[in-house]
C-alpha positions in Angstrom: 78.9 128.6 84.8 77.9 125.6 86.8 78.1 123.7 83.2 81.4 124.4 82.5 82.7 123.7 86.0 81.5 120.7 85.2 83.4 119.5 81.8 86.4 121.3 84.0 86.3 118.7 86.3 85.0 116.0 84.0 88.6 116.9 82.2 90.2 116.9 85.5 89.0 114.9 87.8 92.0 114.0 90.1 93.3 117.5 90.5 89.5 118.8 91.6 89.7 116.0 93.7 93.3 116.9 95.3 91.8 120.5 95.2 89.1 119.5 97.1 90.6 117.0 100.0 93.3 119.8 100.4 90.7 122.5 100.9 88.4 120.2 103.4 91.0 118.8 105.4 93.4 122.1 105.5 90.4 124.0 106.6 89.4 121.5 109.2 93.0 121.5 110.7 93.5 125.3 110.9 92.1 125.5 114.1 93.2 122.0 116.0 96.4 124.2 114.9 95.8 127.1 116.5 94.5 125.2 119.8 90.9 124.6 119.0 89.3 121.6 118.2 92.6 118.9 118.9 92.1 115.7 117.9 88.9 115.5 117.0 89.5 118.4 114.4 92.3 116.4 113.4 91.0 113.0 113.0 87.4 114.7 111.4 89.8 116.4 108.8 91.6 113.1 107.6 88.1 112.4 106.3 88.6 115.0 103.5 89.9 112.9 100.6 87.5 110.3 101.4 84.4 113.4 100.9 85.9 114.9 98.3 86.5 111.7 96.3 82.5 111.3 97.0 81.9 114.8 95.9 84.1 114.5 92.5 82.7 110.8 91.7 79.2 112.3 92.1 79.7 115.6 90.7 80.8 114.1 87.2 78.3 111.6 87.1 80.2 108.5 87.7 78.9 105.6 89.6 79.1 106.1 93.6 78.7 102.6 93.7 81.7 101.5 91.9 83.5 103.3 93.4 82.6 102.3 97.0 82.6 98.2 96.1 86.4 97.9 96.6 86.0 99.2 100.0 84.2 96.2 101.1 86.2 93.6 98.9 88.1 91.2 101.3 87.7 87.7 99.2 91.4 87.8 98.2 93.8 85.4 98.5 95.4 85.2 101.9 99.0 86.4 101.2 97.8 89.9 100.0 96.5 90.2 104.2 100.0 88.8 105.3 101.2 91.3 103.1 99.0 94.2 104.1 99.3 93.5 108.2 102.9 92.1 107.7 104.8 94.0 106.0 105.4 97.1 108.3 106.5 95.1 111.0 109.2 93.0 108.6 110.3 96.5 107.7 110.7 97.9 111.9 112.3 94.4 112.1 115.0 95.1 109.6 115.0 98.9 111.1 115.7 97.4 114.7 118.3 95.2 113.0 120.3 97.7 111.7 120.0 99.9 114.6 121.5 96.7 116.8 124.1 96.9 114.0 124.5 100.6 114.9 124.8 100.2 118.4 121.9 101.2 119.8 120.6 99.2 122.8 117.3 97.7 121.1 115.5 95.5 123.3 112.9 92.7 121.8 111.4 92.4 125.3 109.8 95.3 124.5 107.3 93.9 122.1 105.1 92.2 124.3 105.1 95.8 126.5 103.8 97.6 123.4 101.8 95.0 122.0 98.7 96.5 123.5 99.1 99.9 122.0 100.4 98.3 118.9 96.4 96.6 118.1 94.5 99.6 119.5 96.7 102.1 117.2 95.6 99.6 114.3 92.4 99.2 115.2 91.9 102.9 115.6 93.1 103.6 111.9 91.4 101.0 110.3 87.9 102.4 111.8 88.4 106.3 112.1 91.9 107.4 111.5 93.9 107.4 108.2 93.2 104.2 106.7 90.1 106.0 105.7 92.3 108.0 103.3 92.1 105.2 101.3 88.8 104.9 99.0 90.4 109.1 98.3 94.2 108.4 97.2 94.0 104.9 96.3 90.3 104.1 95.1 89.8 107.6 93.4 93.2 109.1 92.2 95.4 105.9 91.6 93.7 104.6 88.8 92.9 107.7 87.1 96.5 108.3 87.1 97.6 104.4 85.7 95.1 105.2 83.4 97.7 107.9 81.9 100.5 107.5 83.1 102.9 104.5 84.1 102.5 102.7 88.1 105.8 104.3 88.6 105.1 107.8 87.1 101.6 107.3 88.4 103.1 106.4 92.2 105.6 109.6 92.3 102.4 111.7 91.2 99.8 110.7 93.7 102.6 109.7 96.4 103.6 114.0 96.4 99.6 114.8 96.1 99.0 112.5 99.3 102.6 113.6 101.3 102.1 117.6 100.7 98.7 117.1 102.0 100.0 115.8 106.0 102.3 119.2 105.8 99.8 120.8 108.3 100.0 118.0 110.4 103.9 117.1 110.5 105.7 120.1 109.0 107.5 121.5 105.5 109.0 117.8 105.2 106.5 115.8 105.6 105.6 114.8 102.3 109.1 112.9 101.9 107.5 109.5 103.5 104.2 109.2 102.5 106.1 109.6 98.8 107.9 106.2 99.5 105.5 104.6 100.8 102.9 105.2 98.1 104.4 102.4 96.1 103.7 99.7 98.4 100.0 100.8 98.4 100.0 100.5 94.7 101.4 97.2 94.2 98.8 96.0 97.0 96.0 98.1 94.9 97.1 96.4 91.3 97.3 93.2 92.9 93.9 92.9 94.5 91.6 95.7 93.5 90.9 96.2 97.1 90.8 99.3 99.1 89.7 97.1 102.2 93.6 96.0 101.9 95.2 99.3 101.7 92.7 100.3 104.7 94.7 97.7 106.6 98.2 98.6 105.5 97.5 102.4 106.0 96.5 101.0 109.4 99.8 98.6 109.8 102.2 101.2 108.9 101.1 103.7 111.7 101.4 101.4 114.7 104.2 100.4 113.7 106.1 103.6 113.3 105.0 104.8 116.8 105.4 101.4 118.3 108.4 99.0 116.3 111.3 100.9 117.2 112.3 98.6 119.9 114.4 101.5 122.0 113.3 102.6 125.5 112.1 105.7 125.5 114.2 107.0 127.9 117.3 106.0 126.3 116.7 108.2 123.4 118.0 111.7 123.8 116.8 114.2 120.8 120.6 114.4 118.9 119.5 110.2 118.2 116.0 111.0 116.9 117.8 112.7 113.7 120.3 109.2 113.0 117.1 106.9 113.8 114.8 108.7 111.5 117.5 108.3 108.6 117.6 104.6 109.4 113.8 104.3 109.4 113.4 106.3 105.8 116.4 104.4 104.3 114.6 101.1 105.3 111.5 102.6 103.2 113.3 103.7 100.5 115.5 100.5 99.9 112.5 98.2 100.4 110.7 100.9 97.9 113.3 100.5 94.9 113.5 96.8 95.5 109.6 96.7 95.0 110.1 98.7 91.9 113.0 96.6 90.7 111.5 92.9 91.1 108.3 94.0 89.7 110.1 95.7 86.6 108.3 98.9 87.3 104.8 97.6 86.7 103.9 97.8 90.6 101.9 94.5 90.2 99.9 96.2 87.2 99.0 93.3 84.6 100.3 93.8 81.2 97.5 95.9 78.6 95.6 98.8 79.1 94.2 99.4 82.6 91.1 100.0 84.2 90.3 98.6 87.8 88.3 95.5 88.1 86.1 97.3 91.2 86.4 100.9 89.6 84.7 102.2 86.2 86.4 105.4 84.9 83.5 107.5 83.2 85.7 109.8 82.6 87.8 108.6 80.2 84.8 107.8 77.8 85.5 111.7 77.6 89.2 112.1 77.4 89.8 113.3 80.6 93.1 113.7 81.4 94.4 114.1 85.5 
């Protein structure tokens, strides 16, 4: 039995691993959801993909430690960190701008106010919250899947694996952004082979969607939260196909067949598929 789970996941290695993160952080959510355990439950469940890409990279006999060297790789050139900390913000700024556009009264005195808030929010993803998602979705699954399949087809795949996973945490729709924003976290990953980098965009994006919509909070009654949402995930989706478009589709993936620089795939010595 234990032998032939074995070549099962050897053959499938990202879906025992989505298996996996699903059952360790659904399980671990349950009850923050029911009342017990709040955020602690929550933030020790976000931890699953990270385990069960441990588990999986173990279990088949793949290197641990190839898989775990992009999380420390930060000797990249200096525009893939602009890109990683900047981007979010350029995207709120464009939000805010078309908000302005809209009407709304958005007030750029309110950055300094939230600035604060802004760096501890980052600072608390980078070190304990989601960014540690990362060496899971992006330095387990990802390249598995451009292994087999194109960036884009790859990105649509992992980007619905990674949103249907947050469902517990924000509801039967929240898969819809985490799907966009998977391709910017491939293009970073194809460009630099670092999961140290999507870490810190995993950990740009979420201060900046609780903190870069430059409305007071008092202003905003709940029939506005609807139009400003539709703003914000027309701002992802726009950037998304424009990514998509000047990159031709290859998401930053050089020409050839593909195998990370930081990542060996022992399974495809046995033609494993996903």
């Amino acid at each position: 039995m234990g032998g032939r789970l074995r070549r099962r996941v050897q053959r499938h290695p990202v879906v025992a691993f989505v298996a996996l993160a699903y059952a360790l952080s659904w399980l671990t959510w349950l009850p923050a959801l029911l009342g017990f355990g709040g955020a602690a439950a929550v933030v020790v469940g976000g931890l699953g993909p990270l385990v069960a890409a441990l588990v999986v990279t173990r279990y088949t006999g793949d290197s641990v430690r190839a898989w775990a060297r992009p999380i420390a790789r930060w000797r990249v050139p200096v525009r893939y960190y602009l890109y990683a900390l900047g981007l979010p913000p350029l995207l709120y700024g464009l939000v805010d701008i078309v908000l302005a556009l809209l009407g709304y009264d958005v007030d750029p005195s309110l950055l300094a106010e939230r600035a604060p808030a802004y760096l501890a929010t980052l600072v608390f993803v980078a070190v304990l919250g989601g960014g540690l998602e990362e060496p899971g979705w992006r330095g387990f699954a990802l390249p598995r899947l451009e292994h087999r399949y194109t960036p884009v087809v790859a990105t649509l795949i992992l980007g619905l694996a990674w949103g249907v996973w947050h469902v517990p945490l924000y509801g039967p729709l929240g898969f819809v952004v985490p799907l966009v924003l998977a391709f910017f976290y491939t293009w970073l990953y194809n460009r630099t082979g670092s999961i140290l980098l999507c870490i810190l965009l995993h950990a740009s994006f979420t201060p900046a969607q609780d903190h870069l919509v430059l409305l007071p909070d008092d202003l905003v009654d709940a029939g506005q939260l609807g139009a400003i949402d539709f703003v914000i995930f027309g701002t992802y989706v726009a950037a998304a196909l424009l990514l998509i478009g000047l990159t031709r589709g290859h998401l930053g993936r050089r020409p050839g067949p593909h195998v990370s620089p930081e990542v060996t795939i022992g399974t495809t010595s046995r033609g494993s598929g996903a």
